[in-house]
C-alpha positions in Angstrom: 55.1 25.7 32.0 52.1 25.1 34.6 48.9 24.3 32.6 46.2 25.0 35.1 45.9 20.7 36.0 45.1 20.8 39.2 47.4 17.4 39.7 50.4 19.6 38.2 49.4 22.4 41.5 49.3 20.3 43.7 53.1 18.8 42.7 54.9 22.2 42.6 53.0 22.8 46.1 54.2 19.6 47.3 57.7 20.4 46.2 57.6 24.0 48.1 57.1 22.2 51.2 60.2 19.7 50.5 62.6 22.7 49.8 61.1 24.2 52.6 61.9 21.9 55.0 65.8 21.7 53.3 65.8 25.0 54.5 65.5 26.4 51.3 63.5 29.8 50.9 61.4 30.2 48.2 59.6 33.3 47.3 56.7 32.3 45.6 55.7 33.5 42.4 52.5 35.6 42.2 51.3 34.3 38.7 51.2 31.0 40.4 49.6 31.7 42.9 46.9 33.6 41.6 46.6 30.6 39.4 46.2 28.3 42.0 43.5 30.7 43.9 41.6 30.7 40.6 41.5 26.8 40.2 40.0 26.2 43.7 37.6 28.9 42.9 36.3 26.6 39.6 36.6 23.5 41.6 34.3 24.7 44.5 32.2 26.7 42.0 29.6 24.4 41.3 29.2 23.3 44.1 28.8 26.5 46.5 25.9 27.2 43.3 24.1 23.9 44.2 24.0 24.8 48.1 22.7 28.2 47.7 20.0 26.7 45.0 19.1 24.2 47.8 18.8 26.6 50.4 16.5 29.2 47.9 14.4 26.0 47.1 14.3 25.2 50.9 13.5 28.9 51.7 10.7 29.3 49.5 8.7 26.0 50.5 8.5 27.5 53.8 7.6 30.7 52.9 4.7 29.1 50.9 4.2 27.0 53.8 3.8 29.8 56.3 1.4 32.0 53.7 -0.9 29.5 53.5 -1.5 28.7 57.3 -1.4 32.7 57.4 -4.7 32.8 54.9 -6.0 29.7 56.3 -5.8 31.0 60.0 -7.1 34.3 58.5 -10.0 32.4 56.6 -11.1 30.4 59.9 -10.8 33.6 61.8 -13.6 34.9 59.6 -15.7 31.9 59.3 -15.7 31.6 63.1 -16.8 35.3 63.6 -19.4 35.0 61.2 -20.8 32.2 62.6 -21.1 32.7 66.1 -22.7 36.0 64.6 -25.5 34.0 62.8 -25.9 31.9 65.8 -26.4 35.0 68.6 -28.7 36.7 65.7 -26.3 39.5 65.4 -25.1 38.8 61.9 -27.0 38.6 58.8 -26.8 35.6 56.3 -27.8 35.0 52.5 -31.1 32.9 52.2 -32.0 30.7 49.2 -35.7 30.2 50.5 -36.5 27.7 47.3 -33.2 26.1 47.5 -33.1 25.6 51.3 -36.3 23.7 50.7 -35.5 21.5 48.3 -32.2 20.5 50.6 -34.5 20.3 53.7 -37.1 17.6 51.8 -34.0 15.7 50.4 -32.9 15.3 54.2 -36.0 14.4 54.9 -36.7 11.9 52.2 -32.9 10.3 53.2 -34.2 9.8 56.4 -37.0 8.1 55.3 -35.4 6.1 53.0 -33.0 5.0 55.4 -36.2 3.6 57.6 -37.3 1.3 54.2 -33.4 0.0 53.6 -33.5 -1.1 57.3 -36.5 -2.8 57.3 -36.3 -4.3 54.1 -33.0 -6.0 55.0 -34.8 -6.8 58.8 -37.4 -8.5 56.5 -34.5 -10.4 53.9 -33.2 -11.9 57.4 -36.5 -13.6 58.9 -37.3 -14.7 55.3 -33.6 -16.2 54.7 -34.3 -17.9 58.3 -37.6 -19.2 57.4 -36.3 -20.4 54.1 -33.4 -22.3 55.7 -36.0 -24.0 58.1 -38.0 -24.8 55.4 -35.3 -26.6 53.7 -34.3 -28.6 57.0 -38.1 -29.4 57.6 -38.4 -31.0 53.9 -35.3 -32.7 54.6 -36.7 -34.5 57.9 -40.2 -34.9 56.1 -38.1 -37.3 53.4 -36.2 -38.8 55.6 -39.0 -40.2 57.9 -41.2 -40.9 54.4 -38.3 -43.4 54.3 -37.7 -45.1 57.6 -41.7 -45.3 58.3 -43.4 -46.7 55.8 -46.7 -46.6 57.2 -46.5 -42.7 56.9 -44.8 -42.6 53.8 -47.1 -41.0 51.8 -47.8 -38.4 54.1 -44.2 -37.5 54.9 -43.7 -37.5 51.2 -46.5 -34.9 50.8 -45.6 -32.7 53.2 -42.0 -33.3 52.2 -42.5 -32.3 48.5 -44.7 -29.0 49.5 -41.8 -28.0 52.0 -39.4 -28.2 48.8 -41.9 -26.2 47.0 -42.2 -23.5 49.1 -38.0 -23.7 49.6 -37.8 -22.8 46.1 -40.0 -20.3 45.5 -38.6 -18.3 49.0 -35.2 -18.1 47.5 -36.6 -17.0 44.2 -38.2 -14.0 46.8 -35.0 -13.7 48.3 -33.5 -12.5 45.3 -36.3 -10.4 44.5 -36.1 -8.9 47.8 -32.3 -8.6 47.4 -32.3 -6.7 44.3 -34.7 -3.9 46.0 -32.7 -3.6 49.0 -29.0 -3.3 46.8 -30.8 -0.7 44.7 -32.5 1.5 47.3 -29.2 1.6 49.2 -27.3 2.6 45.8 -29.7 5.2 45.9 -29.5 6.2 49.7 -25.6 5.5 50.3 -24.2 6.8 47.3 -27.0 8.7 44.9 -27.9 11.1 47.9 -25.1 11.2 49.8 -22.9 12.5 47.0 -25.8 15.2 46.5 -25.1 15.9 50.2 -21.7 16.3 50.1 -21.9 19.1 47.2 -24.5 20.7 49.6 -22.0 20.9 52.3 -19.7 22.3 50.3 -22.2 24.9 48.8 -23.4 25.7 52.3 -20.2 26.1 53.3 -19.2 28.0 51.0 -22.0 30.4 51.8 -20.9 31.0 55.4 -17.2 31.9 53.4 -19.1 34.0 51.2 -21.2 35.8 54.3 -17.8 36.2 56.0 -16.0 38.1 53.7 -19.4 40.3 52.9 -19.6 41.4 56.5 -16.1 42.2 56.6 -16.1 44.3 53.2 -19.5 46.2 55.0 -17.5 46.4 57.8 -14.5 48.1 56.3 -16.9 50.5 54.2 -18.6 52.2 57.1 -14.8 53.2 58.2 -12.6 56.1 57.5 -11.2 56.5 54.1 -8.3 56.9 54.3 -4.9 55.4 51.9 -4.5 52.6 54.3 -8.7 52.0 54.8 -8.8 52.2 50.6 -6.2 49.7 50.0 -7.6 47.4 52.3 -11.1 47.7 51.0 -9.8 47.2 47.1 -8.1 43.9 49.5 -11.3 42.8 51.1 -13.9 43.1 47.4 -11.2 41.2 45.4 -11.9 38.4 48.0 -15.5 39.4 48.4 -15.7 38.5 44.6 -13.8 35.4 44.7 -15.7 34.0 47.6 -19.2 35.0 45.7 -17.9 32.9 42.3 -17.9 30.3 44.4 -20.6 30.1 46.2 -22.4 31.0 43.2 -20.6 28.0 41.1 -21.6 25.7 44.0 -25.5 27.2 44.2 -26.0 26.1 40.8 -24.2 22.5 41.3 -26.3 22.1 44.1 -29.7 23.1 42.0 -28.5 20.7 38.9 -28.1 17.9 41.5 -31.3 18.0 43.1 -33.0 18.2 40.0 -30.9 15.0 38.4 -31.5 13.5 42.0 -35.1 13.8 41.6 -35.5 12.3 38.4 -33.0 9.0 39.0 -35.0 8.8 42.3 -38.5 8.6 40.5 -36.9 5.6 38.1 -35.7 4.2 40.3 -38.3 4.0 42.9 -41.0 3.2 39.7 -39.5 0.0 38.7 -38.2 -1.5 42.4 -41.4 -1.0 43.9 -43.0 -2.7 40.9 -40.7 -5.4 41.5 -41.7 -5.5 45.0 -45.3 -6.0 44.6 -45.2 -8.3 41.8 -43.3 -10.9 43.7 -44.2 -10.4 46.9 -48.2 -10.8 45.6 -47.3 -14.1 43.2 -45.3 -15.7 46.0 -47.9 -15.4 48.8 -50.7 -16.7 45.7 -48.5 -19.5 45.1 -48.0 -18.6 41.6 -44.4 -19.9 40.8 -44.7 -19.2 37.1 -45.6 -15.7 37.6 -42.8 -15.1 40.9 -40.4 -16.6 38.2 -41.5 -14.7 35.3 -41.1 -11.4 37.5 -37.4 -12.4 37.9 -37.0 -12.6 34.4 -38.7 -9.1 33.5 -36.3 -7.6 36.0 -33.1 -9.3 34.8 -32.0 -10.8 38.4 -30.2 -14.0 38.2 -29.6 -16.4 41.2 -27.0 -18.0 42.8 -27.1 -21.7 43.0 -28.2 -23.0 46.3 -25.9 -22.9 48.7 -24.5 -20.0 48.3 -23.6 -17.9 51.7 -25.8 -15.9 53.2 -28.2 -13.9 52.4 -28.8 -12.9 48.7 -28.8 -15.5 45.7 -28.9 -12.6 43.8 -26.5 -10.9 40.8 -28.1 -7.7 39.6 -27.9 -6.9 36.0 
């Protein structure tokens, strides 16, 4: 009795085609057949299954893929039309007046900021310069208090002050250093990442003006089924665009005002720092240039260190 191996098929196949070519005719039976029709089907089952799964799976990424350049294309087609709209003064757009302020003096004050980051770090290069020739001048001022000894006291004076005034300009230095990192913490990353959510909010609003003059634009059309399903179309993505530009209007407005406050503290205690040490270093007061490093936490590097900060902030 055949059981259905397929090892067991294959045999009585294989014997067919030995009786065959004896010239023996054999008719062959249709249960076994059948039954051999049906194995192949189970053993190519499974895997037919996993082809056509592959090929849906493969089908429906591109499908996905082709729907979103369709909306994206769609989306840019807007954008564009609305924008060369504004720019001709044919299209109407929605003004924050208080808000578009507030951006435009943050610009401003970025700019301005920018102007004190570059000349504070102009001003830490001279003054590491001068510093460094200070050093090298102090160290030719002892070394000639040593090889003439009828000028040694005077090259040991002037040697000594040189010194001096070596210390006390790297003890600046880090001053100095500290207020340039944290002004460009607040230029480079505090108000840029403001920025950033403003160009997503103002973009957002040209999105949100682009889908409003296409929902007018529909409305002043016939009404008929198509016009009517198009227009139910166009103020579900009205209302999706408005969300957002909404969401992002009131990101924006928490951001400025968080960036105006960290701005204030900010500015409060480095400009403090900047006047205290600046003022005790050109006195000559060491004890108060050092004592203003202390009150601000800064720390310097040991001497020697490369160019130009000796400074670790807190």
């Amino acid at each position: 009795m055949w059981s259905g191996n397929p090892k067991t098929s294959h045999l009585y196949i294989f014997k067919n085609l030995r009786m065959k070519a004896r010239g023996v005719n054999i008719v062959p039976s249709h249960s076994a057949a059948s039954r051999i029709a049906s194995q192949s089907a189970i053993i190519s089952g499974p895997n037919m299954h996993q082809a056509g799964t592959a090929e849906e799976a493969t089908r429906g990424v591109a499908v996905e893929k082709l729907d979103f350049m369709r909306k994206w294309g769609l989306n840019t087609y807007k954008c564009t039309k609305q924008m060369i709209s504004e720019r001709f003064g044919r299209g109407s757009r929605t003004v924050d007046l208080e808000l578009e302020a507030q951006i435009e003096v943050l610009r401003d004050t970025k700019r301005k900021y920018e102007n004190v980051l570059r000349l504070a770090r102009a001003l830490t290069n001279h003054f590491y310069s001068m510093v460094q020739t200070q050093h090298a001048l102090g160290d030719t001022f002892a070394d000639l208090s040593q090889k003439s000894p009828e000028l040694r006291d005077e090259f040991g004076y002037n040697a000594e002050t040189q010194k001096l005034l070596c210390k006390n300009g790297e003890t600046l230095l880090g001053a100095i250093n500290f207020f340039v990192s944290s002004i460009n913490t607040l230029v480079n990353k505090t108000m840029e990442d403001t920025l950033l959510t403003i160009k997503k909010y103002e973009d957002a609003r040209l999105e949100y003006d682009a889908y409003r003059a296409d929902l007018e634009e529909l409305n002043l059309g016939p009404r008929d089924a198509v016009t009517m399903a198009r227009i139910e179309a166009a103020q579900q993505q009205y209302q999706v665009q408005k969300d957002k530009y909404e969401r992002l209007r009131n990101d924006v407005t928490i951001k400025l005002k968080f960036l105006e406050e960290n701005k204030v503290k900010v500015m409060h205690k480095q400009l403090l720092l900047f006047h205290n040490a600046i003022s005790a270093y050109f006195a000559g007061n060491q004890q108060q240039l050092e004592q203003t490093l202390k009150q601000f936490n800064i720390k310097l590097k040991p001497p020697g260190a490369d160019k130009p900060s000796w400074l670790e902030e807190q």
